[in-house]
C-alpha atoms as a printed R data frame, in Angstrom:
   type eleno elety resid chain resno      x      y      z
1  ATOM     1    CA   UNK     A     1  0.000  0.000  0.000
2  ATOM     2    CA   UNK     A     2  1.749  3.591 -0.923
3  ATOM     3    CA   UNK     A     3  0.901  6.370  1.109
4  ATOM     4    CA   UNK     A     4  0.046  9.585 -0.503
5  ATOM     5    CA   UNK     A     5 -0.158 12.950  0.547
6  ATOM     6    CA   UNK     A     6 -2.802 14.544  1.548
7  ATOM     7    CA   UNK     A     7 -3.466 17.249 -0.541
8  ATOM     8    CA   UNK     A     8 -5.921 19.314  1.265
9  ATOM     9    CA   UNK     A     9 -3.753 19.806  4.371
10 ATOM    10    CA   UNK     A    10 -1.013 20.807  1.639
11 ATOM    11    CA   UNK     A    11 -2.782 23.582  0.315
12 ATOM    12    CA   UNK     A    12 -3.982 24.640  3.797
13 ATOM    13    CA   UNK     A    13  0.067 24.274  4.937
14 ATOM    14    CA   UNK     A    14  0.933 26.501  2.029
15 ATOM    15    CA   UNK     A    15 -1.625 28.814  2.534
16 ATOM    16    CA   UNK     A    16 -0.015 29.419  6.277
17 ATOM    17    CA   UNK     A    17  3.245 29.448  5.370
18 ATOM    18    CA   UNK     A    18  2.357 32.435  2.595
19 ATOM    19    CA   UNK     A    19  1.015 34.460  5.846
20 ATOM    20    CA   UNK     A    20  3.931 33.595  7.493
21 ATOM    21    CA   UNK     A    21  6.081 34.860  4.309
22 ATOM    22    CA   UNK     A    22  4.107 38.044  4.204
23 ATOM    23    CA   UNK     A    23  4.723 38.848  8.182
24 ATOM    24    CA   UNK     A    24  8.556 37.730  7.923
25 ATOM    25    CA   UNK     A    25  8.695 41.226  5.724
26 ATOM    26    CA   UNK     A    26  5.825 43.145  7.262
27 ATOM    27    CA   UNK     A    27  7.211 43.012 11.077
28 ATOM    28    CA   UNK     A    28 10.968 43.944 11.040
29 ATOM    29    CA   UNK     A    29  9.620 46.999  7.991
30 ATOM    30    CA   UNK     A    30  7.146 47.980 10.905
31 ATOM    31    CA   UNK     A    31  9.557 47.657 13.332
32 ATOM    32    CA   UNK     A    32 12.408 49.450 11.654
33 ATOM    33    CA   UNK     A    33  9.263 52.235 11.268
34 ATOM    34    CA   UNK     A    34  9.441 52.269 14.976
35 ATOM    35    CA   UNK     A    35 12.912 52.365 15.779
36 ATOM    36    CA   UNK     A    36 13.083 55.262 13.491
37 ATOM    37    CA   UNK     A    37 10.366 57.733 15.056
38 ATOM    38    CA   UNK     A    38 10.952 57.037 18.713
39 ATOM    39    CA   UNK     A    39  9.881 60.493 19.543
40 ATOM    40    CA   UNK     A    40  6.809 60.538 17.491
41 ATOM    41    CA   UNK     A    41  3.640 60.171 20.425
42 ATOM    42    CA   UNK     A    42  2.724 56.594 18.412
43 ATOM    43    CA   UNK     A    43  6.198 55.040 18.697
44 ATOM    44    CA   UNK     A    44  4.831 52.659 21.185
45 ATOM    45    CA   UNK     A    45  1.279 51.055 19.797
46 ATOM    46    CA   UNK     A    46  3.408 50.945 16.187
47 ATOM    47    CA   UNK     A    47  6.716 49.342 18.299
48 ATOM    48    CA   UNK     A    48  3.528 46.534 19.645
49 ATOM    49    CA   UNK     A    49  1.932 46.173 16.498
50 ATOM    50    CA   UNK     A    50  5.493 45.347 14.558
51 ATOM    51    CA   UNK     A    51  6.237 42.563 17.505
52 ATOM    52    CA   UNK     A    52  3.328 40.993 17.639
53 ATOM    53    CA   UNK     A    53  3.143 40.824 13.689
54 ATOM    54    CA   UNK     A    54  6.987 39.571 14.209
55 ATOM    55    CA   UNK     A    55  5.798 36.936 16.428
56 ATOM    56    CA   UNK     A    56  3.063 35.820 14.261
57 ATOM    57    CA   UNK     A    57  5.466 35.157 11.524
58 ATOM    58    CA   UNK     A    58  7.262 32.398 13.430
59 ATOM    59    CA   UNK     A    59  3.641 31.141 14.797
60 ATOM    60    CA   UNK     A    60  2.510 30.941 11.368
61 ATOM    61    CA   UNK     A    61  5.939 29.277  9.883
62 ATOM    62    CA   UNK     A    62  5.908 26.609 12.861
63 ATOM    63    CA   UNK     A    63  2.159 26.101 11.888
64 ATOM    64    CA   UNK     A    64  2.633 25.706  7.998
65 ATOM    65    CA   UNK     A    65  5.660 23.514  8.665
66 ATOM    66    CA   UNK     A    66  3.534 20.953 10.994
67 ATOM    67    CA   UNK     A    67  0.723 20.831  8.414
68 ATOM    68    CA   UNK     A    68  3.095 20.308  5.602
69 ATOM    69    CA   UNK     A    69  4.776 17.263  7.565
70 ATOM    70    CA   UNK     A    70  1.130 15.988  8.736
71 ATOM    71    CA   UNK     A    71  0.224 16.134  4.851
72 ATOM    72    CA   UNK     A    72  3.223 14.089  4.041
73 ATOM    73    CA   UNK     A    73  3.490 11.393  6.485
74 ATOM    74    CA   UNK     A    74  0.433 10.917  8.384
């Protein structure tokens, strides 16, 4: 019997690693934003928006990657 890979969780792995693509650029530009205007009065909402987007990049990427594996070998 061959195994084959699931192709639904594939596209739904894929689909979670693109977020995760999109945040890996989105938080350190928003962050770098941040850095930048330290004395502007929204330095620190923008400086908690840019780390939490930062975090959900690596949420997202661990996410995708178990998805991906589940696809492939379960």
């Amino acid at each position: 019997m061959t195994k084959r890979t699931n192709k639904e969780v594939l596209s739904k792995g894929l689909k979670l690693m693109a977020g995760s693509l999109f945040c890996m650029f989105a938080g350190p530009v928003i962050l770098h934003s941040a850095f930048k205007n330290q004395s502007h009065p929204l330095y620190i909402p923008v400086l908690i928006i840019g780390l939490l987007i930062a975090a959900a990049a690596i949420f997202l990427a661990f996410k995708g990657l178990r998805k991906i594996m589940d696809s492939m070998f379960n």
